[in-house]
N, CA, C and O atoms as a MOPAC input file, in Angstrom:
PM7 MOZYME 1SCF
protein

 N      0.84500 1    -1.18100 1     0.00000 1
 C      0.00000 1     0.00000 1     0.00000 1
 C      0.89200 1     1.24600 1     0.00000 1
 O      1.67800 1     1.27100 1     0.94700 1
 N      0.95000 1     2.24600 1    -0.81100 1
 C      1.17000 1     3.26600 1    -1.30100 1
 C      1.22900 1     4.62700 1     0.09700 1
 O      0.32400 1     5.07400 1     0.80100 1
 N      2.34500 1     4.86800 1     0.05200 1
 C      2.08700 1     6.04300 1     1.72900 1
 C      1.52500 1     6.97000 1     1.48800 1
 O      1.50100 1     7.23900 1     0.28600 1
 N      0.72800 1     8.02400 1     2.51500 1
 C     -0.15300 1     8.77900 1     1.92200 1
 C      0.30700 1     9.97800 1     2.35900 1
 O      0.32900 1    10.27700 1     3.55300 1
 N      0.66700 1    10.66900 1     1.50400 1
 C      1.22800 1    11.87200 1     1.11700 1
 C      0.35400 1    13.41900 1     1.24000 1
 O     -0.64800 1    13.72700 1     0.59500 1
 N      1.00700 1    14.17500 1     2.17600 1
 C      0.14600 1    15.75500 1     1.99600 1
 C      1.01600 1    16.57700 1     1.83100 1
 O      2.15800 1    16.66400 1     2.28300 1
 N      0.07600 1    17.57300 1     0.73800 1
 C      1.29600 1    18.88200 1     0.50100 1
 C      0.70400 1    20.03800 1     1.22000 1
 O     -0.47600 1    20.38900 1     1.21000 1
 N      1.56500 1    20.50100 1     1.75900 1
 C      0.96900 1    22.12900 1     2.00200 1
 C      1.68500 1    22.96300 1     1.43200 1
 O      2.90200 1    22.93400 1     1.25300 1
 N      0.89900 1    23.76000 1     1.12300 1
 C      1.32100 1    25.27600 1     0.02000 1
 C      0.59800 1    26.20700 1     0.68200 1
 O     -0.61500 1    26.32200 1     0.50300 1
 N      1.48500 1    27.17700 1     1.75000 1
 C      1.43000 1    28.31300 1     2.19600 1
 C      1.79900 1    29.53600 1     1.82500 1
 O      1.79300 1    30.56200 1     2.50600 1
 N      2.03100 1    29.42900 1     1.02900 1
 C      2.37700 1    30.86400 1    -0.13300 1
 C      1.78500 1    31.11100 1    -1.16800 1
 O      1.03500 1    30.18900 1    -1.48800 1
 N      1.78400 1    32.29400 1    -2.12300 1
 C      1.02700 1    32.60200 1    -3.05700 1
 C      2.33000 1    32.22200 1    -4.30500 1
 O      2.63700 1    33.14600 1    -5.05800 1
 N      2.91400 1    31.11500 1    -4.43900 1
 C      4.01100 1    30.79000 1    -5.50700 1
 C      4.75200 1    29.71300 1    -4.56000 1
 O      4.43800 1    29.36200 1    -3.42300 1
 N      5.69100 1    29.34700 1    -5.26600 1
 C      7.10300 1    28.66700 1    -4.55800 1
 C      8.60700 1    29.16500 1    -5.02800 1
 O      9.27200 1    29.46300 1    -6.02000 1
 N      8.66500 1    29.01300 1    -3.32800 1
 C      9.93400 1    29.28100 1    -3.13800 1
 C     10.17200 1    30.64300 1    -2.85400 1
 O      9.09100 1    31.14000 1    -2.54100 1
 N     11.03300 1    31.44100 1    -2.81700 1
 C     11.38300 1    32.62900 1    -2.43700 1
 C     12.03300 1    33.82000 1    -4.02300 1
 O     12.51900 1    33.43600 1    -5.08700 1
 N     11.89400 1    34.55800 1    -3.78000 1
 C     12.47800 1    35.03800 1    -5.18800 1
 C     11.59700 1    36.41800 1    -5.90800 1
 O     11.29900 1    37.43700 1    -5.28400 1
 N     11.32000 1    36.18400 1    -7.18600 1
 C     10.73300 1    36.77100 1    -8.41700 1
 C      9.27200 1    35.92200 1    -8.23500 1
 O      8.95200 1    34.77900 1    -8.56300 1
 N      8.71300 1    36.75800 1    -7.71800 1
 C      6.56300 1    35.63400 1    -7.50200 1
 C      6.41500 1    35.45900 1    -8.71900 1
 O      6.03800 1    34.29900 1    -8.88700 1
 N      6.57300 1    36.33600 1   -10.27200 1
 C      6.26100 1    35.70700 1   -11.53100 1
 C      7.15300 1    34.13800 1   -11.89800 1
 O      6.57000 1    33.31700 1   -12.60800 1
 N      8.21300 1    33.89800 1   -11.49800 1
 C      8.62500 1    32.90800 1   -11.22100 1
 C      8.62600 1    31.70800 1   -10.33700 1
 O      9.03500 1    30.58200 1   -10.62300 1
 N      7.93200 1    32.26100 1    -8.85100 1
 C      7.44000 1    31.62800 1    -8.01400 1
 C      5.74900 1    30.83100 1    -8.34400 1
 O      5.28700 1    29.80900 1    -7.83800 1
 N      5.21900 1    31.63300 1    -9.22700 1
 C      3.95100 1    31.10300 1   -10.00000 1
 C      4.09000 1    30.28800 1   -10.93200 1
 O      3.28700 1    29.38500 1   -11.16500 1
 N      5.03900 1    30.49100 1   -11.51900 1
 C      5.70300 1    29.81300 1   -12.61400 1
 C      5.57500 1    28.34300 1   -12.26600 1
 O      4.49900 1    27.74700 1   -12.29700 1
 N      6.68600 1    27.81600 1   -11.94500 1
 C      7.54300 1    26.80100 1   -11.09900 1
 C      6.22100 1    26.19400 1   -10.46000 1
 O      5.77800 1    25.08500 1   -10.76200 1
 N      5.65300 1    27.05000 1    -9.54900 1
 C      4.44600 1    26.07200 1    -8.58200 1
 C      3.42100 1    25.54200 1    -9.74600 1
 O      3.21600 1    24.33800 1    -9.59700 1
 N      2.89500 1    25.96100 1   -10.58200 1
 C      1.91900 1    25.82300 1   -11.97000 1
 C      2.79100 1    24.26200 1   -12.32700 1
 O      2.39500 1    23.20000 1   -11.84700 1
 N      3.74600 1    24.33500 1   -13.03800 1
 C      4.93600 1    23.19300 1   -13.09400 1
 C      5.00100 1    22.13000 1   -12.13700 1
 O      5.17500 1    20.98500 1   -12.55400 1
 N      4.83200 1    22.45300 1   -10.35600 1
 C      4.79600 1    21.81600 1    -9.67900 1
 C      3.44000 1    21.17200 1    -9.75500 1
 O      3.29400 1    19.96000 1    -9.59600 1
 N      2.63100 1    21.84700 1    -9.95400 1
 C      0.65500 1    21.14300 1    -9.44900 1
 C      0.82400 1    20.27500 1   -10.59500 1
 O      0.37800 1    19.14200 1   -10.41200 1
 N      1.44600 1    20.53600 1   -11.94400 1
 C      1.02800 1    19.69100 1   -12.96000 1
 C      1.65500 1    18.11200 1   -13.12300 1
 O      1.25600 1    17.18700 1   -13.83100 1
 N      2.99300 1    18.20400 1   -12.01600 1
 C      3.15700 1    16.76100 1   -12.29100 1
 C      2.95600 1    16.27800 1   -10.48100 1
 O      3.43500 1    15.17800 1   -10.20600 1
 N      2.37800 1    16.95300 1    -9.47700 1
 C      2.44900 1    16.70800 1    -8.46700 1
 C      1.53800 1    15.12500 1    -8.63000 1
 O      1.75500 1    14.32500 1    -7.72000 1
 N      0.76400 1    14.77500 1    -9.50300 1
 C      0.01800 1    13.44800 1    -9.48500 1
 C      0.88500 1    12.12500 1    -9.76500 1
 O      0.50800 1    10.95500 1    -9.82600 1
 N      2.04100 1    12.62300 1    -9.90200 1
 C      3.13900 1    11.57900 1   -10.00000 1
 C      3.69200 1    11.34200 1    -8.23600 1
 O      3.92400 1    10.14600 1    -8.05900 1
 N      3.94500 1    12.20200 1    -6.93400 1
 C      3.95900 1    11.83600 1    -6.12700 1
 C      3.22000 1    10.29000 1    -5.78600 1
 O      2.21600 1     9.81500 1    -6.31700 1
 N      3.99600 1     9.76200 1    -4.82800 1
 C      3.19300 1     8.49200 1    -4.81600 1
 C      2.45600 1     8.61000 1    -3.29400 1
 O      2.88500 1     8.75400 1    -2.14900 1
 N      1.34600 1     8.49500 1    -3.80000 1
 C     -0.01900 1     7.84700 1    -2.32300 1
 C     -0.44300 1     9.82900 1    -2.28900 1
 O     -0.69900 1    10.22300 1    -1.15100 1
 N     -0.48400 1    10.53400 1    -3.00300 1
 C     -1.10500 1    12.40400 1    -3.24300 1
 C     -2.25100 1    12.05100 1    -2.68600 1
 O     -3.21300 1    11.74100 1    -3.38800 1
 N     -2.30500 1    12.04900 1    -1.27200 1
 C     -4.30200 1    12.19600 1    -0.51900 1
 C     -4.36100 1    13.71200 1    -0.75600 1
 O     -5.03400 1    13.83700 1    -1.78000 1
 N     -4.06100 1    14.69600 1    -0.40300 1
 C     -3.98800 1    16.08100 1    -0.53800 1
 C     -3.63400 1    17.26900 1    -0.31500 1
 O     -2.64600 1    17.31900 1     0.41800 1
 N     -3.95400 1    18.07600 1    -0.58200 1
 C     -3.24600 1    19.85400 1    -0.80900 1
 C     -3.84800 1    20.32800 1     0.00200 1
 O     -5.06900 1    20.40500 1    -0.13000 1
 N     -3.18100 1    20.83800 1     1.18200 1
 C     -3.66200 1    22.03800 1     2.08500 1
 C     -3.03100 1    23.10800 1     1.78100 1
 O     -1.85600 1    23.42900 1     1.60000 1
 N     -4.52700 1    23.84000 1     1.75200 1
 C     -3.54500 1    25.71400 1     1.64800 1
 C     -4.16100 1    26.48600 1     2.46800 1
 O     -5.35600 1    26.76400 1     2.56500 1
 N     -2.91000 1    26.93800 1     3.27500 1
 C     -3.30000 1    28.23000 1     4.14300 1
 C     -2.67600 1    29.61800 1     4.39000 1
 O     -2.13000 1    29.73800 1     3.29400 1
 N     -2.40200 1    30.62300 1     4.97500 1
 C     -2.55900 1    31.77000 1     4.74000 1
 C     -2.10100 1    32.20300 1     3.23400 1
 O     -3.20500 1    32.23800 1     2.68900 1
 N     -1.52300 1    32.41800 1     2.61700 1
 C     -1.56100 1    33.22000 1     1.18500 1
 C     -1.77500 1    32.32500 1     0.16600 1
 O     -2.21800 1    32.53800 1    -0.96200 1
 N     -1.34500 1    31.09900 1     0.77800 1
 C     -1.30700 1    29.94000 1    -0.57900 1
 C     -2.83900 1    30.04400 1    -0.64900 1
 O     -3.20400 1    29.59600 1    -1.73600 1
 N     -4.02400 1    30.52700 1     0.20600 1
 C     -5.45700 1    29.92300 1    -0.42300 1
 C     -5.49900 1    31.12900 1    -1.58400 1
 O     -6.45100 1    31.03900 1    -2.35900 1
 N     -4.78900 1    31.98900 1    -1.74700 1
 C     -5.26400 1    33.14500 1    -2.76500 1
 C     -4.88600 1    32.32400 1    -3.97800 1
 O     -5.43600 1    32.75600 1    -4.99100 1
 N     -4.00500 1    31.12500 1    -4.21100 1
 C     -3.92000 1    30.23400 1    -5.45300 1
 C     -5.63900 1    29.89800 1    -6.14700 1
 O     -5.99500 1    29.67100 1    -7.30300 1
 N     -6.36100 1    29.98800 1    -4.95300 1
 C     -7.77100 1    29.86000 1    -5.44400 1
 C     -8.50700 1    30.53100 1    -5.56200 1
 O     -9.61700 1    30.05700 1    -5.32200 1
 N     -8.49100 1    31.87200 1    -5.94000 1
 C     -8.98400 1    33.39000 1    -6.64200 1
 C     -8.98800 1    33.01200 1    -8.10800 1
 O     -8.18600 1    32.43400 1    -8.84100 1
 N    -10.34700 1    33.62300 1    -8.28700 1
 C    -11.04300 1    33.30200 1   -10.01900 1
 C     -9.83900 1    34.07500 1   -10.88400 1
 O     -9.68300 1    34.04700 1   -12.10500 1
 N     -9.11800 1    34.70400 1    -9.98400 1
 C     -8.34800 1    35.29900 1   -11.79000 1
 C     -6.80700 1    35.10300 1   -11.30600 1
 O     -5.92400 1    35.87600 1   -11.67700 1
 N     -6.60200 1    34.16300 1   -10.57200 1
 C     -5.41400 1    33.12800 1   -10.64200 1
 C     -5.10300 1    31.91200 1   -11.63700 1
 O     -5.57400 1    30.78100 1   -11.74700 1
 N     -4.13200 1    32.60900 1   -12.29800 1
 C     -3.63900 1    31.26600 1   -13.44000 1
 C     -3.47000 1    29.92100 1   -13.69200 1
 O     -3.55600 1    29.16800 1   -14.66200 1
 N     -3.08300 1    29.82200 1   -12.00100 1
 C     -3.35100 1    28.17000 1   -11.63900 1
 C     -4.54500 1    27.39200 1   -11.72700 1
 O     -4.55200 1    26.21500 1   -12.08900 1
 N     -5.53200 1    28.03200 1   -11.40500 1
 C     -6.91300 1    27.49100 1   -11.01400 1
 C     -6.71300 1    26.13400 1   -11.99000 1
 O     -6.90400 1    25.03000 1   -11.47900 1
 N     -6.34500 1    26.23500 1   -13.33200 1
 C     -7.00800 1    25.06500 1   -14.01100 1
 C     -6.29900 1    24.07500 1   -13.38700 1
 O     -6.91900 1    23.01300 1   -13.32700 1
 N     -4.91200 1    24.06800 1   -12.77200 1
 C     -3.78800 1    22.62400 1   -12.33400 1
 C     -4.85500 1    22.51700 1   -11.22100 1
 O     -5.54400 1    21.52200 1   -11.44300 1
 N     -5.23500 1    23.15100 1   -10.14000 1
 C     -6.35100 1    22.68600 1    -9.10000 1
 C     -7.22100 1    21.64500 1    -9.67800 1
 O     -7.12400 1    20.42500 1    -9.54200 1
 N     -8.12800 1    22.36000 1   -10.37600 1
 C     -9.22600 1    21.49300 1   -11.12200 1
 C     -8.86200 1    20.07700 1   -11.39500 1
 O     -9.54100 1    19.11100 1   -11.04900 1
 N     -7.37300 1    20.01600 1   -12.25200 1
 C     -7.16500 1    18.62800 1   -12.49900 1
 C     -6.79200 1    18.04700 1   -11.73100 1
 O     -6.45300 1    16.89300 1   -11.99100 1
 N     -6.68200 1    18.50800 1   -10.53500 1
 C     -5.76700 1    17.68800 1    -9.63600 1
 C     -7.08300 1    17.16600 1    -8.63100 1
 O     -6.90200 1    16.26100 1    -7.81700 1
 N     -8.17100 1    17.71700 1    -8.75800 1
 C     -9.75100 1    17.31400 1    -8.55800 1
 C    -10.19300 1    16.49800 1    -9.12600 1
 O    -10.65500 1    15.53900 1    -8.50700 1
 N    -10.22900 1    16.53200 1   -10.38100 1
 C    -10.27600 1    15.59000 1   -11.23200 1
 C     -9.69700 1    13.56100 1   -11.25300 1
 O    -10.28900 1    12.49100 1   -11.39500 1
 N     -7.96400 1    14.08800 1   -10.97300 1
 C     -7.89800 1    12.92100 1   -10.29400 1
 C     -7.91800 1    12.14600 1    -8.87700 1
 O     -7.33700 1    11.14500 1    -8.45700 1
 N     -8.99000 1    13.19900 1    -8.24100 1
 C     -8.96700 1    12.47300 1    -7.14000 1
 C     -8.17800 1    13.06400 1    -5.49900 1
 O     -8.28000 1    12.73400 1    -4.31700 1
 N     -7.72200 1    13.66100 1    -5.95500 1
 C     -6.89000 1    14.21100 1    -5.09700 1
 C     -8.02700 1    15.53600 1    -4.20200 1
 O     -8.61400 1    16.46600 1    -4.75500 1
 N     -8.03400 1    15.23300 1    -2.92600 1
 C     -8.58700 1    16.48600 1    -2.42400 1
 C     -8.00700 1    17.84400 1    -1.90900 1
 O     -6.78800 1    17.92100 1    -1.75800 1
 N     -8.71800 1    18.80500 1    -1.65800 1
 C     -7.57500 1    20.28400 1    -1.71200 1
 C     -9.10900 1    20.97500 1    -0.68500 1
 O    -10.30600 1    21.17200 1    -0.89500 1
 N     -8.12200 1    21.14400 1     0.47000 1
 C     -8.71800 1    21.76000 1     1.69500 1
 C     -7.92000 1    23.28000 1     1.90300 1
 O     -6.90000 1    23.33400 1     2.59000 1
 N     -8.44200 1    24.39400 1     1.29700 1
 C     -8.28400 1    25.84400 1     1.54900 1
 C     -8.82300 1    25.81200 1     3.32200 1
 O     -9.82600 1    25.18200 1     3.65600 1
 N     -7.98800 1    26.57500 1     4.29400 1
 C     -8.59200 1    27.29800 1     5.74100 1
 C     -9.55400 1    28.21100 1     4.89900 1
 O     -9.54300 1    28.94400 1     3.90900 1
 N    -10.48500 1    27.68100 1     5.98400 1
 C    -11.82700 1    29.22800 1     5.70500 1
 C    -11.59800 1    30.20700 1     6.63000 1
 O    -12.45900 1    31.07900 1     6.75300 1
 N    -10.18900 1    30.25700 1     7.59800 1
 C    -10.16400 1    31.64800 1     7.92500 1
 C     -9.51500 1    32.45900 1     7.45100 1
 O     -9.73400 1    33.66600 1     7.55300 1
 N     -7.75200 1    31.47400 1     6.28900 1
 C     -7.57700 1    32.52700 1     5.35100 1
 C     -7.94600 1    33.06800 1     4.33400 1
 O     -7.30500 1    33.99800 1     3.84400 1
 N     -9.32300 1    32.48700 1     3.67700 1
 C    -10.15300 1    32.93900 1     2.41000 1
 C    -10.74900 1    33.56900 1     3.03800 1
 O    -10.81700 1    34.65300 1     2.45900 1
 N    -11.46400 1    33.61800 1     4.24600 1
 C    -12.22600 1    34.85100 1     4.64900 1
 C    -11.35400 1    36.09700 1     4.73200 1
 O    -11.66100 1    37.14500 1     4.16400 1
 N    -10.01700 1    35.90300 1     5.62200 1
 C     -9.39000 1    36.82100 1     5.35900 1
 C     -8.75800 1    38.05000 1     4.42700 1
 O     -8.52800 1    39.25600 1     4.50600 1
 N     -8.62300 1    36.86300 1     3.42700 1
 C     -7.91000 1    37.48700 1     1.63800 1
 C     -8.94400 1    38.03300 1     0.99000 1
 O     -8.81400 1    39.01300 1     0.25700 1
 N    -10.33100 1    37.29000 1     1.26800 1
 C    -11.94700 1    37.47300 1     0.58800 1
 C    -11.92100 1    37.05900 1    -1.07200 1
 O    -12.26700 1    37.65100 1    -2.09500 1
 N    -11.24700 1    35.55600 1    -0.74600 1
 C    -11.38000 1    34.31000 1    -1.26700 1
 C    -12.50900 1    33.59100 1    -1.68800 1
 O    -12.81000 1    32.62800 1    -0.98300 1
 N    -13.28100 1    33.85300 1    -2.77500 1
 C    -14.29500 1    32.78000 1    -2.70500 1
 C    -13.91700 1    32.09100 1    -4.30700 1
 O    -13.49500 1    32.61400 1    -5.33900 1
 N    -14.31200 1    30.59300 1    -3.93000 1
 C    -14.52200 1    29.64400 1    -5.59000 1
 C    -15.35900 1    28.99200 1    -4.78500 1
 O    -15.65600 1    28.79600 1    -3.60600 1
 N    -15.77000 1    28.59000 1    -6.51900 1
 C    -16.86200 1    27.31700 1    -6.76000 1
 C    -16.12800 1    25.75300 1    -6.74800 1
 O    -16.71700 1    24.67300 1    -6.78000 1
 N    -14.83200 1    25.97200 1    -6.69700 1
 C    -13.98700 1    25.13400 1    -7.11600 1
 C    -13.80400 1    23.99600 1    -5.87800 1
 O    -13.52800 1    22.82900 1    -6.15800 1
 N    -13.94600 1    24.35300 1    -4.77900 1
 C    -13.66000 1    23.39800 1    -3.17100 1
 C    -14.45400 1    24.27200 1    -2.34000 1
 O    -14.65300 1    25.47700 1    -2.49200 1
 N    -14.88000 1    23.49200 1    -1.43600 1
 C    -15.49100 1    24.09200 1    -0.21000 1
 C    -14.83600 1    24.71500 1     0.47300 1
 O    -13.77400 1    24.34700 1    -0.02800 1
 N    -14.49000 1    25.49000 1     1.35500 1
 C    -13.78100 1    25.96000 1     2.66700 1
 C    -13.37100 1    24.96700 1     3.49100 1
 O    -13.84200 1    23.88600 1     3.13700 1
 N    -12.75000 1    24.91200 1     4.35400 1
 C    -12.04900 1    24.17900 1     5.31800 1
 C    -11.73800 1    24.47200 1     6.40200 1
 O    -11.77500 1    25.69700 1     6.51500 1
 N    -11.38900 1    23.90100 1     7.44900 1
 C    -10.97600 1    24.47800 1     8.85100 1
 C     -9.80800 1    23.87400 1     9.75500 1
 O     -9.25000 1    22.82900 1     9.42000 1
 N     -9.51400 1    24.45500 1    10.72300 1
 C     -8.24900 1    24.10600 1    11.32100 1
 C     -8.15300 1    22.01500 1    11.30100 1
 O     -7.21800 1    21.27800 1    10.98600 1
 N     -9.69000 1    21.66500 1    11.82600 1
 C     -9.48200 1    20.79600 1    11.95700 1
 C     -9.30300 1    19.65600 1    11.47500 1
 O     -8.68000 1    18.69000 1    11.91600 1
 N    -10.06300 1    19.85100 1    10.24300 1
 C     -9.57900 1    19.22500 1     8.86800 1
 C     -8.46400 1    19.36400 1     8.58200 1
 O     -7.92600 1    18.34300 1     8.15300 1
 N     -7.63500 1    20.56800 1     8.66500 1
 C     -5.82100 1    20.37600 1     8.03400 1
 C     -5.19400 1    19.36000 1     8.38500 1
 O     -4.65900 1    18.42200 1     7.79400 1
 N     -5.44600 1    19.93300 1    10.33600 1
 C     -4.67200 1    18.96100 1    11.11200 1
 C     -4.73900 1    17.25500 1    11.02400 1
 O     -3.69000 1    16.62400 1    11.15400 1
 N     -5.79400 1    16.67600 1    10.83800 1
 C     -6.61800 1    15.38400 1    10.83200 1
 C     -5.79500 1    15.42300 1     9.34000 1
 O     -4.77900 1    14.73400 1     9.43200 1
 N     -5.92100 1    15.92100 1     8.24200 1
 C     -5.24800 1    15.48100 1     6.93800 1
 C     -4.20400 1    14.94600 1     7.30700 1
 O     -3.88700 1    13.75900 1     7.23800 1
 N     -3.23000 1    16.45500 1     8.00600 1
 C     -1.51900 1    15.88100 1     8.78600 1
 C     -1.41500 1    14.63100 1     9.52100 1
 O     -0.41400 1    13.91700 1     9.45800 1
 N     -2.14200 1    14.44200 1    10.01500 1
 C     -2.13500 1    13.70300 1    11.23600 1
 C     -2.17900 1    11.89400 1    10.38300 1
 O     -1.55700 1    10.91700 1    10.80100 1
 N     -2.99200 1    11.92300 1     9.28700 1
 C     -2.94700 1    10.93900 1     8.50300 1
 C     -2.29700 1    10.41600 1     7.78300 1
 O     -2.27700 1     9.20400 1     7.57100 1
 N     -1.45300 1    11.49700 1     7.12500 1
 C     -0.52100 1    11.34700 1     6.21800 1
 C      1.15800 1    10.43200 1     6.97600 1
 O      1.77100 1    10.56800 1     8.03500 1
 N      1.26700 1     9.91700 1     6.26600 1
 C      3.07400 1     9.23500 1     6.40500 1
 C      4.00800 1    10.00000 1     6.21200 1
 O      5.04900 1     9.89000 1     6.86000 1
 N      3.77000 1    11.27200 1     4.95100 1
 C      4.89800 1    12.13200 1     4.83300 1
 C      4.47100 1    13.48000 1     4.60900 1
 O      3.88200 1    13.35700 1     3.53500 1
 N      4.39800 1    14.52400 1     4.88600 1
 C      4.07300 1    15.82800 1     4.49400 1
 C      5.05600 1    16.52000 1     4.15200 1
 O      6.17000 1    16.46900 1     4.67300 1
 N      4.71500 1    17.22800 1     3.23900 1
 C      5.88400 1    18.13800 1     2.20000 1
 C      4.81300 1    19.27300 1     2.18400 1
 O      3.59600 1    19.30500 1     2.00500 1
 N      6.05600 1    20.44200 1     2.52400 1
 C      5.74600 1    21.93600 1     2.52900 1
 C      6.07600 1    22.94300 1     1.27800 1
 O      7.26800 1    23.23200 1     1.38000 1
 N      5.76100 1    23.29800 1     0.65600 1
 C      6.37400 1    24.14500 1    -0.68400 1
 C      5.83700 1    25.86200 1    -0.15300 1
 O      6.08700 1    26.83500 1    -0.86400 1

């Protein structure tokens, strides 16, 4: 059985630097992140939930990464905060992150 894997993405890009490059690279990252082995899912919290704003470029790597299965838990206190809304995932809460973490075998931070 396959270990079950969570990412968190707390930033609005990856890594540190040039953010048009930090968008870059993370877009690159969501698209082959389905190659990780045992991907249960993507938590995003404080800036990383603004990845899920309607006129963010990423949105479509989200979608597919919905698509296969993979779930993606935004905090609903940093979309309330940023004033975050999609149609794309529900909101989420502390306790759901934690319970994701808490499940997972390996968590990786970007």
């Amino acid at each position: 059985m396959p270990k079950q894997t969570v990412v968190i993405i707390n930033r609005f890009g990856m890594g540190s630097g040039d953010p048009d490059l930090g968008k870059e690279i993370l877009g690159s990252f969501l698209r082959k992140a389905i190659l990780i082995e045992g991907l249960r899912s993507i938590l995003l919290y404080n800036e990383g939930v603004r990845l899920l704003s309607a006129d963010c470029p990423l949105l479509p790597e989200f979608g597919a990464l919905l698509d296969r299965g993979i779930d993606i838990y935004p905090c609903g206190t940093c979309m309330n905060k940023f004033g975050i809304q999609t149609s794309l995932v529900r909101s989420s809460c502390m306790d759901v992150i934690v319970s994701e973490m808490s499940m997972a075998d390996k968590v990786i931070t970007i």
